[in-house]
DRENDO-1510 file (C-alpha; in Angstrom, 1 decimal, always signed):
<recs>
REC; n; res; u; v; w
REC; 1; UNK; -87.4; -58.1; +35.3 .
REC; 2; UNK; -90.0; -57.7; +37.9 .
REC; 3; UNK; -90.0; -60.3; +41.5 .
REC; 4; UNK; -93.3; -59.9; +42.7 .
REC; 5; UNK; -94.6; -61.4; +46.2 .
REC; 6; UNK; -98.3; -63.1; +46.6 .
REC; 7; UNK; -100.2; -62.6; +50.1 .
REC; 8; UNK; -102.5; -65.7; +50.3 .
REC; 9; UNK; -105.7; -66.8; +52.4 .
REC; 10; UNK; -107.5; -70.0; +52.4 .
REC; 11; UNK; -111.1; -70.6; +52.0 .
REC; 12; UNK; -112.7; -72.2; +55.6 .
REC; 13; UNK; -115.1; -74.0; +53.6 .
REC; 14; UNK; -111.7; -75.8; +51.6 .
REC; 15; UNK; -111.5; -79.3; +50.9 .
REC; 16; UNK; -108.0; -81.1; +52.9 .
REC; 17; UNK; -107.4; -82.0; +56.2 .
REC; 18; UNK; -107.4; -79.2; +58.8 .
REC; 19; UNK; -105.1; -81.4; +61.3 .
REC; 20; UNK; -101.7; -81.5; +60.4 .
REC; 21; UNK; -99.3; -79.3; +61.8 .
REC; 22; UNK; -96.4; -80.0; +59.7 .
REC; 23; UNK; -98.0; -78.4; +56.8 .
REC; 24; UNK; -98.1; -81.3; +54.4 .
REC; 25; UNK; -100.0; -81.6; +51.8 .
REC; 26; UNK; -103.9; -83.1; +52.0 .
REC; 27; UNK; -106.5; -84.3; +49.5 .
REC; 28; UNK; -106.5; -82.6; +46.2 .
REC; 29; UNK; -108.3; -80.4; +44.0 .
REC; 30; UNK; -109.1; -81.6; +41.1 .
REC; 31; UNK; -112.1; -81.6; +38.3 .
REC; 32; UNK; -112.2; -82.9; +34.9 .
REC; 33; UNK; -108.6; -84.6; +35.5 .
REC; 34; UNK; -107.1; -80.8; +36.0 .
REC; 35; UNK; -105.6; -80.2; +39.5 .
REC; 36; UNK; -105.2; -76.3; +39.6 .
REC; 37; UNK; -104.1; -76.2; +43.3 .
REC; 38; UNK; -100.8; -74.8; +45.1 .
REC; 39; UNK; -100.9; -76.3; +48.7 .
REC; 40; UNK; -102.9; -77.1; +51.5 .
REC; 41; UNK; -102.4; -74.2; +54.3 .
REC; 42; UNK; -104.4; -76.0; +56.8 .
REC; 43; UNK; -103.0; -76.3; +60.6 .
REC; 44; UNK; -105.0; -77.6; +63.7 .
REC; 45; UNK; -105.7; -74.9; +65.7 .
REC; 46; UNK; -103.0; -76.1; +68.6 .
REC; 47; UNK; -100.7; -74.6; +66.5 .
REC; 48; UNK; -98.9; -71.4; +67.0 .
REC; 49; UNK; -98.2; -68.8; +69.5 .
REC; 50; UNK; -100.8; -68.8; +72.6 .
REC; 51; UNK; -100.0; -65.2; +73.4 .
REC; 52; UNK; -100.8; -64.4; +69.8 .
REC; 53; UNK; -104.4; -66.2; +69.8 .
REC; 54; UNK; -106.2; -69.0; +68.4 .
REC; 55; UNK; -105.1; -70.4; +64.9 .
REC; 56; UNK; -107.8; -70.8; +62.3 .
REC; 57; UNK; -107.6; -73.7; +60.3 .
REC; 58; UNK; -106.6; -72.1; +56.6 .
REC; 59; UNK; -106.8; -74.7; +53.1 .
REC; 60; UNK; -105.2; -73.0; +50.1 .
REC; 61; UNK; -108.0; -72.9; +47.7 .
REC; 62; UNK; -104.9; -74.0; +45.3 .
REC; 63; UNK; -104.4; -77.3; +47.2 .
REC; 64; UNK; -102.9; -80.0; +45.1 .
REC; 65; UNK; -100.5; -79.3; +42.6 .
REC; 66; UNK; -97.3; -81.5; +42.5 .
REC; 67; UNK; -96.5; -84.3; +40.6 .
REC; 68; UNK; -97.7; -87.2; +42.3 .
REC; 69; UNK; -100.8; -88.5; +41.1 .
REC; 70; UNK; -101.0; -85.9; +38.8 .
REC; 71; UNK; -102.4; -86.1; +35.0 .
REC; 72; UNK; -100.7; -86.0; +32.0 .
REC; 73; UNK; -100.6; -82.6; +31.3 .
REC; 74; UNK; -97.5; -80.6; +30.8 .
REC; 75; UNK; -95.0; -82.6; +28.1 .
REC; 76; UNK; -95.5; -86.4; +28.8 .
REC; 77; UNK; -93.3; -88.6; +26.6 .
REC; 78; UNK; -95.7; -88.2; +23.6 .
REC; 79; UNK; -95.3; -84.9; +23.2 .
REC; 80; UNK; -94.0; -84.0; +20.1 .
REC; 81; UNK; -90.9; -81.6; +19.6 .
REC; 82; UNK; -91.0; -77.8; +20.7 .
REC; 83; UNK; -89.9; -76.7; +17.1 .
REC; 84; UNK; -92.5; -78.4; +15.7 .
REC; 85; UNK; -95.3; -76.9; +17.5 .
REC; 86; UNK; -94.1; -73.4; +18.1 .
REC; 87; UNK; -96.1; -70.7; +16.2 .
REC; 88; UNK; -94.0; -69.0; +13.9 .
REC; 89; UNK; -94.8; -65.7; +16.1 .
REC; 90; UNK; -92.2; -67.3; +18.7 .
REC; 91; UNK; -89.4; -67.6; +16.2 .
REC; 92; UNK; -90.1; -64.2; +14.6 .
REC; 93; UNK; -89.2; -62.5; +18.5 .
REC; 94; UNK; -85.9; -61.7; +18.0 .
REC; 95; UNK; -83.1; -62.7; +20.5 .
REC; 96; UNK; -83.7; -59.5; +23.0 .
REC; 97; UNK; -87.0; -59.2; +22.4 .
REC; 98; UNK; -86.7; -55.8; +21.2 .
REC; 99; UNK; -89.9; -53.6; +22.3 .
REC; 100; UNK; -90.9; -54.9; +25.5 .
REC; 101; UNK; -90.9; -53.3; +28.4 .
REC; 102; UNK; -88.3; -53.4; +31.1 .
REC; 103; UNK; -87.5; -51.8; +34.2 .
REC; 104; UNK; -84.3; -49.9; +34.9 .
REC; 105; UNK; -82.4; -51.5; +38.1 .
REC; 106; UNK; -84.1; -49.9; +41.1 .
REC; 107; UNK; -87.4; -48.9; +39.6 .
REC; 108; UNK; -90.4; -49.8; +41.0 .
REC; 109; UNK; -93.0; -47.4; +39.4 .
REC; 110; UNK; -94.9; -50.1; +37.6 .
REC; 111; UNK; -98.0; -48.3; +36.9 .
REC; 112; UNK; -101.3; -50.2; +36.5 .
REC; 113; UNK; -100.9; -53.8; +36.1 .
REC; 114; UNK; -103.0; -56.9; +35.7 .
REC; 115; UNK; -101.2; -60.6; +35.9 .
REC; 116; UNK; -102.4; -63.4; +34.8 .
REC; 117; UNK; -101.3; -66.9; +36.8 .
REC; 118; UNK; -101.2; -69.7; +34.3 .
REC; 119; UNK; -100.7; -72.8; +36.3 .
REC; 120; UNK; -101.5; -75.9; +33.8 .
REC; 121; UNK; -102.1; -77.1; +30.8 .
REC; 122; UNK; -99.8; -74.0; +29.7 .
REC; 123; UNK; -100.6; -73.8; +25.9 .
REC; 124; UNK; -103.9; -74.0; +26.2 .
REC; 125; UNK; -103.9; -71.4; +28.7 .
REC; 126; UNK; -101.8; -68.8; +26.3 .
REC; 127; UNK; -104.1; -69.6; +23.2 .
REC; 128; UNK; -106.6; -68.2; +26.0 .
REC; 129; UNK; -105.0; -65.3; +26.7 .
REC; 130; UNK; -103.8; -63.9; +23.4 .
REC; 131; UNK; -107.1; -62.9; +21.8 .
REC; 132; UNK; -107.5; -61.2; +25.8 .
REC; 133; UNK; -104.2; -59.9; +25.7 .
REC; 134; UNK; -105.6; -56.3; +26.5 .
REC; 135; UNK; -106.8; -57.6; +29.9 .
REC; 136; UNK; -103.4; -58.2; +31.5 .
REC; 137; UNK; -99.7; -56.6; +31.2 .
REC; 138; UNK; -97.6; -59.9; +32.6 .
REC; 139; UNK; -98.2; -63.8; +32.3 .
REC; 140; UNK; -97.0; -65.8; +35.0 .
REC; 141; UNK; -96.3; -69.3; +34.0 .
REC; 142; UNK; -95.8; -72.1; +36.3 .
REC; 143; UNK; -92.4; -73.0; +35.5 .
REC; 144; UNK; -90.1; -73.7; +38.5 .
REC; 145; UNK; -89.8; -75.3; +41.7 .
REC; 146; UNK; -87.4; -75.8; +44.7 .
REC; 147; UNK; -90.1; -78.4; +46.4 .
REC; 148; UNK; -86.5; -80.5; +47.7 .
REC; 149; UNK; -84.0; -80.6; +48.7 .
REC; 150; UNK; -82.2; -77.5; +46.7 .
REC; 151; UNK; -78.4; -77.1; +46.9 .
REC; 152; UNK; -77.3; -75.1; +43.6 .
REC; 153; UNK; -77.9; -74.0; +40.3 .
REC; 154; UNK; -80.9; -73.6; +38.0 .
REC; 155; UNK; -84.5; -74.7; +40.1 .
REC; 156; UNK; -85.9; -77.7; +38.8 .
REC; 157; UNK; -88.6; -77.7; +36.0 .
REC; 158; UNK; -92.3; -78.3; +37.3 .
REC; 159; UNK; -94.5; -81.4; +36.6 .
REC; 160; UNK; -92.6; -82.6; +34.1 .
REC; 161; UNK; -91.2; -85.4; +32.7 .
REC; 162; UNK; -88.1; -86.4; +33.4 .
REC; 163; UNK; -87.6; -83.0; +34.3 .
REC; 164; UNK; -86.8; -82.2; +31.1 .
REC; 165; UNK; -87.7; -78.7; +30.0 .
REC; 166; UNK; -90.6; -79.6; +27.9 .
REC; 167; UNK; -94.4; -78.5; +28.9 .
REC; 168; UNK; -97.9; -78.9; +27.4 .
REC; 169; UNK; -98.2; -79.3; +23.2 .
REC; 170; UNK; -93.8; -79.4; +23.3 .
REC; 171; UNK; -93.8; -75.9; +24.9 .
REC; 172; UNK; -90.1; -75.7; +26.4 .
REC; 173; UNK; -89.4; -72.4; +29.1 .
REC; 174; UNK; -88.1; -70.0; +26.2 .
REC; 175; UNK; -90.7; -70.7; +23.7 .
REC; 176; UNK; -93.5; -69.7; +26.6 .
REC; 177; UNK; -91.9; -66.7; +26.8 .
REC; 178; UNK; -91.6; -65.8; +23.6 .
REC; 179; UNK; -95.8; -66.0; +23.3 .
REC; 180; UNK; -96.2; -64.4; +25.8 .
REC; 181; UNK; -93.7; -61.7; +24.8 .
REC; 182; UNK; -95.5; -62.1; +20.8 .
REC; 183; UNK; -98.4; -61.1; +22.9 .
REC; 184; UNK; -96.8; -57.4; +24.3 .
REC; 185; UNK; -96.8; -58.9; +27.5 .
REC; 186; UNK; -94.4; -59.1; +30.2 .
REC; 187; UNK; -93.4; -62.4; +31.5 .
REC; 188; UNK; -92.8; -63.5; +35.2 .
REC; 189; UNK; -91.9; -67.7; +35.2 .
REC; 190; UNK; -93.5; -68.7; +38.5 .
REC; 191; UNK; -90.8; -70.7; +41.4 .
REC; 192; UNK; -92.9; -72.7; +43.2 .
REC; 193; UNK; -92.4; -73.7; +46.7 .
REC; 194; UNK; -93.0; -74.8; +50.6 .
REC; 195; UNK; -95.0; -77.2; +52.6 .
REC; 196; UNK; -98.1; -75.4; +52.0 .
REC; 197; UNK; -97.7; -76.1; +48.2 .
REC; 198; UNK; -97.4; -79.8; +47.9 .
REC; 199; UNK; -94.1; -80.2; +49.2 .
REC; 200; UNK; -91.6; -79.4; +51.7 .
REC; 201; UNK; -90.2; -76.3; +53.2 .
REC; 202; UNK; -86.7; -77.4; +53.0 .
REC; 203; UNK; -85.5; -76.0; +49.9 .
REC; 204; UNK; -86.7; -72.6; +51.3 .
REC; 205; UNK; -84.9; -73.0; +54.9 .
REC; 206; UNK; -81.6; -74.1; +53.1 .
REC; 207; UNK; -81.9; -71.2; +50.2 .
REC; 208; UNK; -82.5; -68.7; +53.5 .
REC; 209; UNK; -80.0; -69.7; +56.0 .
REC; 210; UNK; -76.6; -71.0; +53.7 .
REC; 211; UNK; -74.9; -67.9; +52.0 .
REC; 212; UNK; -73.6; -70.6; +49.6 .
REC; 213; UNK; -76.6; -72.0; +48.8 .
REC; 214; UNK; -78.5; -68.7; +48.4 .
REC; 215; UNK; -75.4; -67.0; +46.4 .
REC; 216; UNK; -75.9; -70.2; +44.0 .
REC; 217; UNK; -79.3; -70.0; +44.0 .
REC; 218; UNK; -80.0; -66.1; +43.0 .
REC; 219; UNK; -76.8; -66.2; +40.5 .
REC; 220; UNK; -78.1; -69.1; +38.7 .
REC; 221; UNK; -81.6; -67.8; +38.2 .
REC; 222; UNK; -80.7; -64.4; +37.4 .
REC; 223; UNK; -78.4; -65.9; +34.5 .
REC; 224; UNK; -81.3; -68.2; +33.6 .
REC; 225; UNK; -83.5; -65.5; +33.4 .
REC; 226; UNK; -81.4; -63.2; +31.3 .
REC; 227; UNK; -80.4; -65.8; +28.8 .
REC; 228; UNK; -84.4; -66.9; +28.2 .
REC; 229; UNK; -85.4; -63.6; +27.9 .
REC; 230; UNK; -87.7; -63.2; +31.5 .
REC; 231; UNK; -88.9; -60.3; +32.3 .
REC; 232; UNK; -88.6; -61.4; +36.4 .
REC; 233; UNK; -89.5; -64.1; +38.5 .
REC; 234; UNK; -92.3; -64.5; +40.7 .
REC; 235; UNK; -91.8; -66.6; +43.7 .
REC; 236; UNK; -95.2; -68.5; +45.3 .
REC; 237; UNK; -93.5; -69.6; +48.6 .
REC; 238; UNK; -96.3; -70.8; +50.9 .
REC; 239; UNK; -94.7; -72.3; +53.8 .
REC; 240; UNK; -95.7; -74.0; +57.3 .
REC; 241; UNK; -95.8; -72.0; +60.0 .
REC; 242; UNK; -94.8; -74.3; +62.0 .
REC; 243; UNK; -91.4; -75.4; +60.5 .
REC; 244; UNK; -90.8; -72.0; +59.3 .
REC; 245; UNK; -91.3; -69.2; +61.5 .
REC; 246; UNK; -90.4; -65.7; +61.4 .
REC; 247; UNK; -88.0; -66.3; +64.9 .
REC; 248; UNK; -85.9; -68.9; +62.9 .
REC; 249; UNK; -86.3; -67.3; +59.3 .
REC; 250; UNK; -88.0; -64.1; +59.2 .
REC; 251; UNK; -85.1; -62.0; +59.2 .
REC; 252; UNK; -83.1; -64.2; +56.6 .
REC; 253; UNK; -86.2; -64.6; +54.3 .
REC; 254; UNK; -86.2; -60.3; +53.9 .
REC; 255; UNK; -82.4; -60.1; +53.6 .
REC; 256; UNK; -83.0; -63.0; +50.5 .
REC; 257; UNK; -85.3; -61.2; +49.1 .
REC; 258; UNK; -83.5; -57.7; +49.2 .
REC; 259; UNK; -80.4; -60.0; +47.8 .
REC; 260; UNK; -82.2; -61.1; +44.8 .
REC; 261; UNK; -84.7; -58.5; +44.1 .
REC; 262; UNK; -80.8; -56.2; +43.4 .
REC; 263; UNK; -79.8; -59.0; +41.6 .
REC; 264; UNK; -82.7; -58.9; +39.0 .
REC; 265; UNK; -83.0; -55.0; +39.2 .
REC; 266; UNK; -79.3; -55.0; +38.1 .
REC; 267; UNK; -80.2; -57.4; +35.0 .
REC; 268; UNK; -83.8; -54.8; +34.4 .
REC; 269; UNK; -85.9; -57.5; +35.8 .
REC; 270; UNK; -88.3; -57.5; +38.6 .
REC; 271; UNK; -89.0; -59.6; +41.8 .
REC; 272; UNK; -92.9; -60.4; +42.8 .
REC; 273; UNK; -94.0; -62.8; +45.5 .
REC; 274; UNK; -97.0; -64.2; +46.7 .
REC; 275; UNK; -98.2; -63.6; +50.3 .
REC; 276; UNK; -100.3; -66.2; +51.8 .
REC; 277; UNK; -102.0; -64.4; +55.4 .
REC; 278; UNK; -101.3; -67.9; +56.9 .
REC; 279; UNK; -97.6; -66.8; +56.8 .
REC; 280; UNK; -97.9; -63.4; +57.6 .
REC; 281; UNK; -96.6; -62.1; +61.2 .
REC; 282; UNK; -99.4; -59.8; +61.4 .
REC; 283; UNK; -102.1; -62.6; +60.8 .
REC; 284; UNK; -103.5; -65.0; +63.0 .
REC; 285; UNK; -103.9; -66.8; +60.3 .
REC; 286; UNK; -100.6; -67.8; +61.5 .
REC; 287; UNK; -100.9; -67.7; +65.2 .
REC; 288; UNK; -99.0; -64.3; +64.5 .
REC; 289; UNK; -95.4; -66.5; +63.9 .
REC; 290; UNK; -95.7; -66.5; +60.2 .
REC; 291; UNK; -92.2; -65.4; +58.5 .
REC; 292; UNK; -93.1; -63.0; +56.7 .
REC; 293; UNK; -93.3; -59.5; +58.2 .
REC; 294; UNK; -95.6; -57.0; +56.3 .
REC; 295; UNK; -93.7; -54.2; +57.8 .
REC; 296; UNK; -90.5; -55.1; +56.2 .
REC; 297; UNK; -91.8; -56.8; +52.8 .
REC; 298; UNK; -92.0; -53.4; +51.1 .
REC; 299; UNK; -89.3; -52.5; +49.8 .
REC; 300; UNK; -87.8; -55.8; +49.1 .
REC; 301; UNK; -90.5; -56.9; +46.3 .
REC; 302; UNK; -91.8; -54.6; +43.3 .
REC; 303; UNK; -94.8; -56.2; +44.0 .
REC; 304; UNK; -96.9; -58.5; +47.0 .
REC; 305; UNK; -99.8; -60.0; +45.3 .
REC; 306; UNK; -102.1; -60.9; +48.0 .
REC; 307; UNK; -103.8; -64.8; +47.3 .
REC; 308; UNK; -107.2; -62.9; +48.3 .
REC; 309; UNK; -109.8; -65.4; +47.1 .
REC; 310; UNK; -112.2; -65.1; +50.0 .
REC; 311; UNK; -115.9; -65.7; +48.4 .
REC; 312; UNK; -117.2; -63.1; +51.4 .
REC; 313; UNK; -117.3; -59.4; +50.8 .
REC; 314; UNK; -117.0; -58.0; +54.0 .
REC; 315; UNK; -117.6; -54.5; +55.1 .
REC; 316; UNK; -117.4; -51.7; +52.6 .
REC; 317; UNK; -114.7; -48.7; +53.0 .
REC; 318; UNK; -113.8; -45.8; +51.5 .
REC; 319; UNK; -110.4; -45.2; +52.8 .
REC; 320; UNK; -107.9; -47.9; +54.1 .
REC; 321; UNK; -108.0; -48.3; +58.1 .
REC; 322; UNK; -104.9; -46.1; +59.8 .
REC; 323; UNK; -104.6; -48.7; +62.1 .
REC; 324; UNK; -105.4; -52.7; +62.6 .
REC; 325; UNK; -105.2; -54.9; +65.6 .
REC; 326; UNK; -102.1; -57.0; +65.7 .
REC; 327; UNK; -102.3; -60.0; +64.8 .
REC; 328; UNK; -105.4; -59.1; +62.9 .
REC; 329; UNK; -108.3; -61.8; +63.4 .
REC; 330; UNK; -108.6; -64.4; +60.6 .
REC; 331; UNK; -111.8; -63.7; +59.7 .
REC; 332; UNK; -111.2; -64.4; +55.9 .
REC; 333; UNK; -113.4; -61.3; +53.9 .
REC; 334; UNK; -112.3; -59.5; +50.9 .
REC; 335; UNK; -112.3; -56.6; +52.7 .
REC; 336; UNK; -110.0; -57.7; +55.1 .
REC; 337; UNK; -107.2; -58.8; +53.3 .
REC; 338; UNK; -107.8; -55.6; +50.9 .
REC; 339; UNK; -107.4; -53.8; +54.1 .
REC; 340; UNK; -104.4; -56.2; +55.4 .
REC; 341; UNK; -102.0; -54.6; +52.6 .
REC; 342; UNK; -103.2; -51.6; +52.3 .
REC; 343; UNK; -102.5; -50.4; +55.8 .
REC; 344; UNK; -98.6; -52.2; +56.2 .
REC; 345; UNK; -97.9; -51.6; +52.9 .
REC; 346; UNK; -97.0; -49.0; +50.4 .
REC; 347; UNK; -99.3; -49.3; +47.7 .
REC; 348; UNK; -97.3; -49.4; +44.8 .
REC; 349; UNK; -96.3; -52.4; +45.8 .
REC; 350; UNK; -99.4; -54.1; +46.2 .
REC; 351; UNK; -101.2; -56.5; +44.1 .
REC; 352; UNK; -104.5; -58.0; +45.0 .
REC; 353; UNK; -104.8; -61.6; +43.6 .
REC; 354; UNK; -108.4; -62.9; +42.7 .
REC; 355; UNK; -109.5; -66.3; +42.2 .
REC; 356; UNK; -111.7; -67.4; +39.0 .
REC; 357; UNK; -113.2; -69.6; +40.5 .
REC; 358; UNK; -117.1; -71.0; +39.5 .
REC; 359; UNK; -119.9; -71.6; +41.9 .
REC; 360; UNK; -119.9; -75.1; +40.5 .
REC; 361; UNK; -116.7; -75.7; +42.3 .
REC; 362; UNK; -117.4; -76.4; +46.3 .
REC; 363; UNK; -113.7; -76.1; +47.6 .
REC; 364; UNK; -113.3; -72.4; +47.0 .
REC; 365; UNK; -117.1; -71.4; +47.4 .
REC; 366; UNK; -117.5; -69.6; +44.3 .
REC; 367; UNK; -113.8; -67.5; +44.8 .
REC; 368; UNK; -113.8; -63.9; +43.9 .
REC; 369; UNK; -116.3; -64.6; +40.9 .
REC; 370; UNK; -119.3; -64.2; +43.3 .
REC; 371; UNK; -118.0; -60.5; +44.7 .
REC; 372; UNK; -116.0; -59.5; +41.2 .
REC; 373; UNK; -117.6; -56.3; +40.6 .
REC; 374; UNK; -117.6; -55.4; +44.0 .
REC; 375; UNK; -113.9; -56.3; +44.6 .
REC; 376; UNK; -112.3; -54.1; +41.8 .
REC; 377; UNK; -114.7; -51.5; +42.7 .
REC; 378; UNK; -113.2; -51.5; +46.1 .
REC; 379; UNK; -109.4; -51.7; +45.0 .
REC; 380; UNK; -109.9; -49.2; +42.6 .
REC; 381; UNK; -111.5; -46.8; +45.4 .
REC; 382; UNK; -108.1; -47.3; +47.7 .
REC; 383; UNK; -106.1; -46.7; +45.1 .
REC; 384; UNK; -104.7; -49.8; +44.6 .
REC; 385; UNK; -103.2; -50.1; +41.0 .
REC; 386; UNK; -102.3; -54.2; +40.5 .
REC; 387; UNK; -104.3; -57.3; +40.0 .
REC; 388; UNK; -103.7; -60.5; +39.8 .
REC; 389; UNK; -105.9; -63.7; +38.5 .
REC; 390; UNK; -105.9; -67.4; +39.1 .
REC; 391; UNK; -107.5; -69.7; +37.2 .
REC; 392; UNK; -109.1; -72.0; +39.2 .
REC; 393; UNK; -109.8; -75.8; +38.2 .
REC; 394; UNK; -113.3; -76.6; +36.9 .
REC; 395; UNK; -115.5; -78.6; +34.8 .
REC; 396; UNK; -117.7; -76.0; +32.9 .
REC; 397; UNK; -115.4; -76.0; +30.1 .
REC; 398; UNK; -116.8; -77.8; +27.1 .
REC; 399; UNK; -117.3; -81.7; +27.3 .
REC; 400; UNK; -117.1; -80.9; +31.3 .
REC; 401; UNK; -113.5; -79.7; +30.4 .
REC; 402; UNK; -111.2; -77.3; +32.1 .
REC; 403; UNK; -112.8; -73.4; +31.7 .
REC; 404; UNK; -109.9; -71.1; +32.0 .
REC; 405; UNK; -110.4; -68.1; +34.3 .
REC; 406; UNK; -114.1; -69.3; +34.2 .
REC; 407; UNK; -116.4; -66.7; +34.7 .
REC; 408; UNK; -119.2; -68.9; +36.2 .
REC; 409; UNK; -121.1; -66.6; +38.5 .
REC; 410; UNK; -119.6; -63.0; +37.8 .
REC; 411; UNK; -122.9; -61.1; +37.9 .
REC; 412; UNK; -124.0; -59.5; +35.3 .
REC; 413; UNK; -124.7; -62.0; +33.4 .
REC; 414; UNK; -122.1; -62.0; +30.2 .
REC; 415; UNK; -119.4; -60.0; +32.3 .
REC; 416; UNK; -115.8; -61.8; +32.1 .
REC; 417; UNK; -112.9; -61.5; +34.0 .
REC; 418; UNK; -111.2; -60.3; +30.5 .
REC; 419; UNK; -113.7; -57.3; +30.2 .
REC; 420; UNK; -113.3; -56.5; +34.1 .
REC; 421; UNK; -109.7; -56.6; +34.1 .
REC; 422; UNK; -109.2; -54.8; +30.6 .
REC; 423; UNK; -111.8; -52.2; +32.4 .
REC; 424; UNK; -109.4; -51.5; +35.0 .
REC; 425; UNK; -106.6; -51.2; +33.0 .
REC; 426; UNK; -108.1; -48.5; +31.4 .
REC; 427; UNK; -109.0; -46.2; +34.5 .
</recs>
């Protein structure tokens, strides 16, 4: 199984407060009753290192997913048995899944890959992907989360009820996977975490600092993980700078990661994780205090996917910069994040994450759908060989509904993100 890491960066123009220094969680986003949000990134610019610079107030595009105040979504009490609604695809995949791909312990040659993020309303967002299936090679389903106060075992279910395992249309965690594995795909259950995403950092700090804890922690999952049939984990930690810096937990957060990332290569699984720039040493996006350090992330992950869902292009390059200042300004273009990971770290490691996000939607300014063309023009011209897609919240769907991985505003006219990424998968 793969463990893959996401870099994210915040929009300026994001709805949520831009005051709180603790990193808690602000208004949320949310159209046509579907919150599609992590966390709110935003910090008052007293935060942070003087010596490193200002701090510029950053709001996760994905503010807003947790489960207060959420809707009904993902396996309510009405929800009718998983056995009842699984396709008989899922029960044809036999118990190892016999044909997918896996990666030997201590590979990281992953080749060209595409993710796709599917954050709610899960079934509906598979029966999306399968006739698209060429576009993308893993699925990432929400499906975990250590927002708490974590002390052992097996991470609590997401968003649902009771936390039981039961999801959207009676989906439980196994039978996700075995669609998306019906599909040829890989899949990479998403642990969800940290101030910055709806909750609280604590589950992270304890995780980091307590060999017991953490011992628990990556045994359980890697057992979890083998027995369902994962292909890896991907971990979106987005944390506050603040509580969590890289002088109290930067050094424990890479020797976790190294721990687990073994772990799952010894079980032929894979580790990603998602980068947020508010986190990231190098950034003033994080007052340059941010815990995790670029320059070390390497060779811990298979793969950083970069949150970069800046609507601004920025200034075109042909080659990635030899050098950047440190802590590079937050000035929040493509270009700039593109150029963030190129230059600290290797790229076959790095995945740049897009946004599908429509012009209609004012909290994330149009996302990567204004600049598509232009943005995997660019990553393909440094070389870069993973994607990564979110699909925004929205009400362009029919009946104002939820469009997933709405194409709203790609230009030309017609172009989707399924014929842009299945393009670049062909390259």
């Amino acid at each position: 199984m793969l463990l893959s890491l996401g870099l994210g960066c915040g929009s300026p123009g994001a709805v949520g407060s831009t005051d709180d220094a603790d990193g808690s969680p602000d208004s949320k986003v949310s159209t046509s009753g579907v919150s599609t949000g992590e966390g709110d990134g935003g910090r008052s610019n007293a935060e942070g290192s003087a010596g490193r610079g200002t701090v510029k107030p950053i709001v996760s595009p994905e503010a807003g997913l947790d489960s207060r105040a959420r809707p009904p979504i993902d396996g309510d009490a009405a929800a009718p048995a998983a056995d009842a609604l699984a396709p008989s695809a899922d029960a044809a995949v036999p118990a190892a899944d016999a044909g997918r791909s896996v990666v030997d312990a201590g590979s990281t040659a992953l080749g060209r890959t595409s993710v796709a993020w599917a954050w709610v309303n899960l079934a509906d967002t598979l029966a999306v992907i399968k006739p698209q299936a060429a576009s993308f090679t893993h699925v990432s389903p929400l499906i975990y989360d250590v927002n708490y106060a974590y002390t052992s075992g097996v991470a609590e279910f997401w968003n649902t009820p009771s936390g039981a395992d039961l999801f959207q249309d009676g989906l439980t965690s196994v039978t996700i996977t075995q669609r998306i594995h019906a599909m040829g795909l890989n899949s990479l259950p998403v642990i969800m975490a940290g101030a910055a995403n709806s909750g609280t950092d604590q589950g992270i700090q304890t995780i980091l600092t307590n060999p017991t804890v953490q011992a628990s922690f990556i045994s359980s999952m890697v057992t979890e993980a083998t027995t369902k049939n994962y292909d890896g984990y991907n971990l979106d930690w987005e944390m506050s700078q603040s509580q969590t810096t890289f002088a109290t937990y930067g050094t424990e957060l890479i020797s976790f990661l190294d721990s687990f990332k073994s772990a799952l290569h010894a079980a032929g699984m894979i580790l990603t994780y998602d980068v947020v720039d508010f986190n990231v040493l190098q950034s003033n996006c994080s007052g340059g205090i941010g815990p995790v350090d670029l320059t070390q992330l390497g060779p811990v992950v298979d793969l950083a996917i970069v949150e970069d869902y800046n609507s601004t292009f920025g200034t075109a390059s042909n080659a990635c910069p030899a050098t950047l200042p440190d802590p590079l300004l937050c000035n929040q273009t493509f270009m700039d994040d593109l150029n963030f990971m190129c230059a600290y770290l290797p790229a076959n490691v790095v995945s740049i994450g897009m946004n599908a996000c429509s012009t209609t939607v004012p909290s994330c300014g149009g996302g990567t759908n204004t600049i598509a063309p232009e943005a995997l023009s660019a990553i393909e011209t440094y070389g870069i060989k993973s994607v990564a897609i979110f699909p925004q919240g929205n009400s362009d769907g029919p009946s104002n509904g939820y469009a997933i991985y709405d194409p709203n505003g790609i230009t030309p006219t017609g172009t989707t993100w399924f014929s842009l990424l299945s393009g670049f998968l062909s390259y």
